[in-house]
N, C-alpha and C positions, 0 to 999 in steps of 0.2 A: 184201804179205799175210804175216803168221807163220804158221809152220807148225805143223802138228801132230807133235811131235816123236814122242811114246812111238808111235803107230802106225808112221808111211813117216818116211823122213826121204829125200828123193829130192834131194840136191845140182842146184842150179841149173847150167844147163852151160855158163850162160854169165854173167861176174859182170859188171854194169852200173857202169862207175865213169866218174866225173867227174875225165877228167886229160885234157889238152892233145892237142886234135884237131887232125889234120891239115886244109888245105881240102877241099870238096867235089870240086874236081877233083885232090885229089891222096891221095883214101882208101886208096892202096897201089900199090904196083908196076904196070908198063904189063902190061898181060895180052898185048902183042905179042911178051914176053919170057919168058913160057909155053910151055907145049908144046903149045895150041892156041891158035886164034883167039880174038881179041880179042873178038869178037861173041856169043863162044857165051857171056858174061855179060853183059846190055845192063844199061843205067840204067837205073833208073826216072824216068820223066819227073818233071822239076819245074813241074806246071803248074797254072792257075786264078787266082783273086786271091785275094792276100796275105791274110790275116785282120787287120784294124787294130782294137785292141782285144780287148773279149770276143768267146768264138769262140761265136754263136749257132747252129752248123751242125745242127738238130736230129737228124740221123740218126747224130750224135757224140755225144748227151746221157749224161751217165751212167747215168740211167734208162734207155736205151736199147740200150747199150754193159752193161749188166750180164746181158742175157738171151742175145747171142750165143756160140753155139762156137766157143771157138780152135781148133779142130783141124779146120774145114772150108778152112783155108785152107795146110792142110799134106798136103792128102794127096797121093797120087800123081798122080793127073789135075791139080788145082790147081798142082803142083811142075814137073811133068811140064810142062803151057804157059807155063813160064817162062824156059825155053831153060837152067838152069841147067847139066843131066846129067841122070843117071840117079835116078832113086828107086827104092829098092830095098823098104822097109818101107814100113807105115801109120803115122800120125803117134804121139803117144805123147802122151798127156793127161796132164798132171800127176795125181796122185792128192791134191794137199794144196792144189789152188787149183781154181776153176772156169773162172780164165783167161788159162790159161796151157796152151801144146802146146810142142810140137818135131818134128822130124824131120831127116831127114839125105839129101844130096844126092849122087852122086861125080860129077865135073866130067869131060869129055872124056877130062881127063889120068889120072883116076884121081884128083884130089885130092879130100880129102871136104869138104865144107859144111856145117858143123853148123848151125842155123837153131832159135828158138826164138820166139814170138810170145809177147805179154802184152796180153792187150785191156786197157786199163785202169790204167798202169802211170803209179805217182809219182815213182822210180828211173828219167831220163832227165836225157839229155844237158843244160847249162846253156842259158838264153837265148842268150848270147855266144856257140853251137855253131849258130844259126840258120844255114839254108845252104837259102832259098830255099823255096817250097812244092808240097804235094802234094795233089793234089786240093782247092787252095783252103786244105789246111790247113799252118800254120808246121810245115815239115819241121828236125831239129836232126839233127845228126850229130858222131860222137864216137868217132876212132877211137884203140884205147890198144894200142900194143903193134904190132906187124908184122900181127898175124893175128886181131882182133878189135875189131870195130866195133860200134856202138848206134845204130841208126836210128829214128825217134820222129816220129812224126804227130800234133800236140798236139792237142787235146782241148780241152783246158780249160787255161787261164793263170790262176797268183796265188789259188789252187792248182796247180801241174802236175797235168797227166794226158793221158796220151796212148797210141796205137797202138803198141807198141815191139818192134822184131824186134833181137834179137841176134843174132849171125852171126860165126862164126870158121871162115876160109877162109886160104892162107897165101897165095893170089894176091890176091885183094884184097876183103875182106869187106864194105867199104860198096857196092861197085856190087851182088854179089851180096842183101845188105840191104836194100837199096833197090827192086830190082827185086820181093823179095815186099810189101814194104812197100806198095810201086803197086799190086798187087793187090789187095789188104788195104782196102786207103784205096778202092778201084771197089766190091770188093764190099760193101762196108760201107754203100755210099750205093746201093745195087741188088738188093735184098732177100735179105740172109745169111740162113743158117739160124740157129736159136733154138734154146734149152731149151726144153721144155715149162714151163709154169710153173703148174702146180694150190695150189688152194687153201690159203696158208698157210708157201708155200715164204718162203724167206728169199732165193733168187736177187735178186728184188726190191724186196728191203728197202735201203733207206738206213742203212746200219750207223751214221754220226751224228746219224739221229734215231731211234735205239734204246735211248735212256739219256739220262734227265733229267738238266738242267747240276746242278741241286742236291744231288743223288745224286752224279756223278761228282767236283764240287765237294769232297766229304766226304772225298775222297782225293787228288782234285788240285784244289786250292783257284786258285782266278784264270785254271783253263784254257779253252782252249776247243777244238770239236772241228776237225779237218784231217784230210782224206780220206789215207790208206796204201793207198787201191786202190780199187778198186771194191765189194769186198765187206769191207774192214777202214777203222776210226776210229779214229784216234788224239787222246786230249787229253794236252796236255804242260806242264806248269808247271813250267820248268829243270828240275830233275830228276825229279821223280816222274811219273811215264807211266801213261796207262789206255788198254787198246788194247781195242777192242770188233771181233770179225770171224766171218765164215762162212766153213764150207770143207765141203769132202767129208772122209769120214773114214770108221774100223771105226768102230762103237760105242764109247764109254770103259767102262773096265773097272777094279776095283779092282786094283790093283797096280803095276808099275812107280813106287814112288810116292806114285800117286793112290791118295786116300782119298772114303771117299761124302760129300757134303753135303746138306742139305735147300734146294731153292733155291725151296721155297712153290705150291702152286698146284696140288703133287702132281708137280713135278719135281725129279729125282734128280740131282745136277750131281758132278762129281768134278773135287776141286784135288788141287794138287800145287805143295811148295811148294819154291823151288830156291836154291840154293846160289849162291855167286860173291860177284862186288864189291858186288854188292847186293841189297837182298832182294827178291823177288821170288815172285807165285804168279799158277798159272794154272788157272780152272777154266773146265771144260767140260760140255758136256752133249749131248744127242741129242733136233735139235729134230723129225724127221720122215723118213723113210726118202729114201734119194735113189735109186741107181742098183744094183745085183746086190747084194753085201750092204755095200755103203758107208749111210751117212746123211748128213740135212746135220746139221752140226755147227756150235755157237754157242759164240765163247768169250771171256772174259773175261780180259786179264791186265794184271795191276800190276806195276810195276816204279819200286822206292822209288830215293829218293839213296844210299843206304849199306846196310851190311848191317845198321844201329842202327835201319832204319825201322822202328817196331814196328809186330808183325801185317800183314805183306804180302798173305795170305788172308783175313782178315777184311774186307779192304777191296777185296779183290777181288768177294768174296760179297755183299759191300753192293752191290755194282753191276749182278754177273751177276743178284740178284733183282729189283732194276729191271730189267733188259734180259728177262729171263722175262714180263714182263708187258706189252711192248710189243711183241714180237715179233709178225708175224702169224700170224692163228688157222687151223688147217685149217676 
């Protein structure tokens, strides 16, 4: 999911890369070697059948997977019957995604467990990183560095998407990963809590069926669209990129920037067009109030081959006014 930059810019805290994992039985140092027991961080089982093929698991659908909250599975009780340590805080909801939490552990010894969930994530471990399954679904594991690991309960294959906990721990981050992950992958098929979703939200919208191919076509010519998440679509034709997504957010506001647009229909949209190796705009708009004074927010961005792409806004605005009229209606 892209963020909302001019409001929060809230750094991930945990960066999800694709580099050479260790095996499953060897995601880090022996916890014997600790300055507590080995136990007080268990595995998460690897259990159920294999998924061969497409993963049908209905209660993993992405339609399904886009109404839950990450952050029921972060709080102190849910942490707390993990054996991990101590919770000290409440989880901490991303402000720039609807699924994405965190929270933080400290382990017997006093060492801390940073922990982050993503319902819904395209940013996972490689196929090659399979390492058995979890509740029935292909578990991948991915650990880079001494002290962080990427744990991922697939979802969906050919597109990726998956359950995915990041965790940076310096004694050993995949068993710790793993273990919420297990949870994660129970409660998920045992009736999680939900967003409410009234009439007209965008929680439940399909972000790439929110923009006609012939419309998007006009700016990225021979694309087509591939899920960035649960609430973002991206189409990509080598280089020129349209990414269509929802998020929470302030309201947009002129400045930083952004300037007003008219995006038809009696909606106010505001781009803002950005600098670098290429050219590049993004506009947004405020499709419906969400939570205390955030909204959901729907947005639009292009991003050309070069900084020669002429009018990176105007083709942005070609899109975002299609996407105004497919959205759904309160």
């Amino acid at each position: 999911m892209f963020p909302d930059v001019r409001h929060r810019r809230l750094p991930k805290l945990f960066l999800l890369v694709t580099a050479l994992a260790l095996p499953l039985t060897a995601c880090g140092p022996d916890l014997g070697k600790s300055n507590f027991a080995r136990t007080t961080v268990p595995a998460a089982a690897a259990t159920g059948p294999a998924a061969d093929g497409p993963i049908t698991d209905a209660a993993v659908a992405a339609g399904v997977l886009r109404t839950i909250q990450p952050c029921q599975f972060l709080t102190k009780d849910a942490l707390g019957g993990l054996g991990l340590g101590t919770v000290e805080n409440d989880p901490s909801p991303s402000s720039i995604a609807f699924d994405t939490c965190r929270n933080k552990v400290k382990d017997p010894g006093g060492k801390e467990i940073r922990l982050e969930l993503e319902v819904g994530s395209t940013v996972v471990p490689r196929a090659d990183k399979t390492a058995g399954v979890v509740g029935g679904l292909p578990l991948r594991v991915n650990k880079t560095g001494d002290t962080d690991c990427t744990v991922a309960a697939m979802t969906a294959l050919n597109p990726d998407l998956a359950l995915a906990v990041s965790a940076t721990y310096v004694s050993d981050p995949c068993r710790a990963g793993q273990a919420l992950l297990e949870a994660v992958v129970q409660k998920v098929h045992n009736s999680p809590e939900k967003y409410s979703t009234p009439a007209g939200t965008v929680l439940t919208a399909d972000p790439c069926a929110m923009a006609d191919a012939a419309v998007v076509t006009t700016a990225v010519p021979a694309a087509k669209p591939a899920p960035s998440g649960l609430h973002s679509c991206e189409w990509r034709d080598r280089g020129p990129t349209v990414t269509v997504g929802f998020l929470p957010g302030l309201p947009p506001l002129v400045g930083d920037g952004y300037s007003k647009v008219d995006l038809g229909t009696g909606v106010t949209g505001f781009q803002k067009p950005q600098t670098g190796s290429s050219a590049r705009c993004k506009v947004q708009w405020q499709h419906r109030p969400w939570q205390g004074d955030d909204v959901e927010l729907a947005q639009v961005d292009y991003q050309g081959y070069d900084d020669n792409d002429p009018d990176p806004c105007g083709k942005a605005v070609t899109v975002a006014k299609n996407v105004v009229t497919k959205l759904p209606k309160p």
